[in-house]
C-alpha positions in Angstrom: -35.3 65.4 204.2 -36.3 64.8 200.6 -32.6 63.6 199.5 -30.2 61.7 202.0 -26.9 63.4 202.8 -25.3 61.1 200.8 -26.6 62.0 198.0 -26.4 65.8 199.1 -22.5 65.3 198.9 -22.7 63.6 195.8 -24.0 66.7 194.3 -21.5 69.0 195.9 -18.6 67.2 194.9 -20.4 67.9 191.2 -19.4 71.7 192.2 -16.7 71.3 194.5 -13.9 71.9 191.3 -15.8 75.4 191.0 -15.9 76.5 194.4 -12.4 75.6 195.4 -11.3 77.6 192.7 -12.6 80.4 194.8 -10.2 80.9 197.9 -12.0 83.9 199.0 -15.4 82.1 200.0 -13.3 79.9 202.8 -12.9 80.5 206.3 -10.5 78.5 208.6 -9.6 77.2 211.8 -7.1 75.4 213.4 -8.6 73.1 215.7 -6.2 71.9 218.5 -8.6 72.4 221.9 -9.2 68.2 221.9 -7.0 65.5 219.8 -7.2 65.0 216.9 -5.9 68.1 215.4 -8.0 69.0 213.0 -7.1 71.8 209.9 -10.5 73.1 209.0 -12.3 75.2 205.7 -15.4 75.8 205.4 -18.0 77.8 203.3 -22.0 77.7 202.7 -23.0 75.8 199.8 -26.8 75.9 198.6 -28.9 75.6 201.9 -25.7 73.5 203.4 -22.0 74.3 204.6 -19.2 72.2 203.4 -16.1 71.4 205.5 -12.7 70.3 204.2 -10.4 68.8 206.6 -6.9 67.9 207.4 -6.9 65.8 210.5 -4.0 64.6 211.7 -3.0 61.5 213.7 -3.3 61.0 217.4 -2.8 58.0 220.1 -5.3 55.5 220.2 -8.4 56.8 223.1 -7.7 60.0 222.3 -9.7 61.3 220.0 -12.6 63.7 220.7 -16.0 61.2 220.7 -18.8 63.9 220.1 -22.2 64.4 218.8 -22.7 66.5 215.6 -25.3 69.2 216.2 -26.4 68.7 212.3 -27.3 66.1 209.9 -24.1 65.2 207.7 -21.9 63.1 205.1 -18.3 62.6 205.0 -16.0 61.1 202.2 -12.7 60.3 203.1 -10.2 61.6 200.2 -6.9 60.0 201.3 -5.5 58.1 204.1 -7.3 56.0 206.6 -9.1 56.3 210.0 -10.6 54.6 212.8 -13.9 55.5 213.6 -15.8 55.0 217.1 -19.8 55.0 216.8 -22.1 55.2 219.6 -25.8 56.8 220.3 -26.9 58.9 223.4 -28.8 62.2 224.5 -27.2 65.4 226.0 -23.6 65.6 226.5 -22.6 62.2 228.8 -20.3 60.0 226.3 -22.7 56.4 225.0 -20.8 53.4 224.9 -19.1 52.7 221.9 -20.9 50.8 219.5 -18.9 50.1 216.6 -15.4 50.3 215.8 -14.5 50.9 212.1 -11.7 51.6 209.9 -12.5 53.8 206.9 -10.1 54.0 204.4 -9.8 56.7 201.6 -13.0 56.6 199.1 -15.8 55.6 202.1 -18.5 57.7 202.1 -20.6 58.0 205.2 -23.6 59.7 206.8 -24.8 60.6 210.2 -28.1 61.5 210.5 -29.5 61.1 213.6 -28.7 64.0 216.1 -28.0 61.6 218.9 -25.3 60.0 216.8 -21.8 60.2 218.2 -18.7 59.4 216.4 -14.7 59.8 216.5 -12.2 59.5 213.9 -8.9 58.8 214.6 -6.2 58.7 211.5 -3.7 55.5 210.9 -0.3 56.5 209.6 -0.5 59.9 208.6 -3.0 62.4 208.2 -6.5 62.3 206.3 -8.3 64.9 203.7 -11.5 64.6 204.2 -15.0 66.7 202.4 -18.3 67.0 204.7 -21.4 68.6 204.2 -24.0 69.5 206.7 -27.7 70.1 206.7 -29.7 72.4 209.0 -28.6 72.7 212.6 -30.5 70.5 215.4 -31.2 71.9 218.5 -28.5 70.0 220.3 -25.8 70.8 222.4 -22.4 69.3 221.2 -19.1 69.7 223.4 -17.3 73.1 222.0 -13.3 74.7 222.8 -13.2 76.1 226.2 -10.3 78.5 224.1 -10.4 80.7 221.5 -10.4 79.1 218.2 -7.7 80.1 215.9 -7.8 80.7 212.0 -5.1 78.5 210.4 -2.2 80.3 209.0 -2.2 81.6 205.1 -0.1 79.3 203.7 -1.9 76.2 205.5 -5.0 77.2 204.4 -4.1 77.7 200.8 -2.3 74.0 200.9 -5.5 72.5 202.6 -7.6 74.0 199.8 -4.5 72.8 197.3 -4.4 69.2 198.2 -8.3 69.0 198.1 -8.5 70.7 194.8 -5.3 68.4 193.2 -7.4 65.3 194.3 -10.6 65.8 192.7 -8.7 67.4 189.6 -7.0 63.8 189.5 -10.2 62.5 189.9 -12.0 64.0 186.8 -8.8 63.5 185.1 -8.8 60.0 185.6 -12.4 59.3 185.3 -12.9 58.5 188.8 -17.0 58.0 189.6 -17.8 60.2 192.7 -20.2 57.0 193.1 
């Protein structure tokens, strides 16, 4: 890969302003097969998809440690979570390597496709943007129920909040960097 996903989400969050003014290229899901709960949009972008998400608290252990079947980057937008790292192949759960907490601002990649990870917010729910490469050929665990879009109204507040942060951002002169 000729650019790191870091850099990858750097430049989406250079168009980001454009496409969320666009609610019709989103699709949703509400997420609520494993804690955390997780309020999802995405959309393709370029030869990537991005993801926005709402993910909501849940008690300490709970949260779903998984692989991610893609390379990816993640910026957290507001609030603050804990995050578990670990590496291992197929489906069994690694140990945990690392314990972090995050806090709105970090920017983070995961590019290796036996990297596993789980976040876990602190005090309140998280917005969060990610951006994914190219699928892997790797499993990843997946809901043993029907996934669920997330209602109108929640989906046009997900896609609210998101847009009213980076319009504060340009606003204020934040660098993406």
């Amino acid at each position: 890969m000729a650019n790191s996903m870091i850099d990858i989400l750097f430049a989406l969050e250079a168009e980001l302003p454009s496409l969320l003014a666009d609610a019709s290229g989103w699709k949703s899901l509400d997420i609520t097969y494993h804690p955390p709960r997780v309020e999802r949009l995405r959309r393709p972008w370029q030869e990537c998809r991005v993801y926005l998400h709402r993910i909501h608290p849940c008690a300490p252990h709970e949260a779903l440690f998984h692989p991610h079947p893609w390379p990816s980057a993640m910026r957290i937008l507001t609030g603050t979570y804990e995050m578990d790292v670990g590496y291992g192949e197929g489906l069994v759960e690694p140990p945990i390597a690392a314990t972090l907490q995050l806090p709105a601002g970090s920017v983070y990649e995961m590019v290796t496709r036996n990297g596993w990870h789980c976040v876990r917010p602190i005090g309140g729910p998280t917005l969060s943007v990610m951006v994914t490469g190219a699928p892997w050929d790797r499993d990843a665990p997946r809901s043993t129920e029907p996934l669920r879009p997330l209602t109108d109204e929640a989906a046009a507040a997900l896609l609210q909040d998101v847009m009213s942060f980076y319009t504060w951002c340009s606003s204020n002169a934040v660098a993406s960097r």
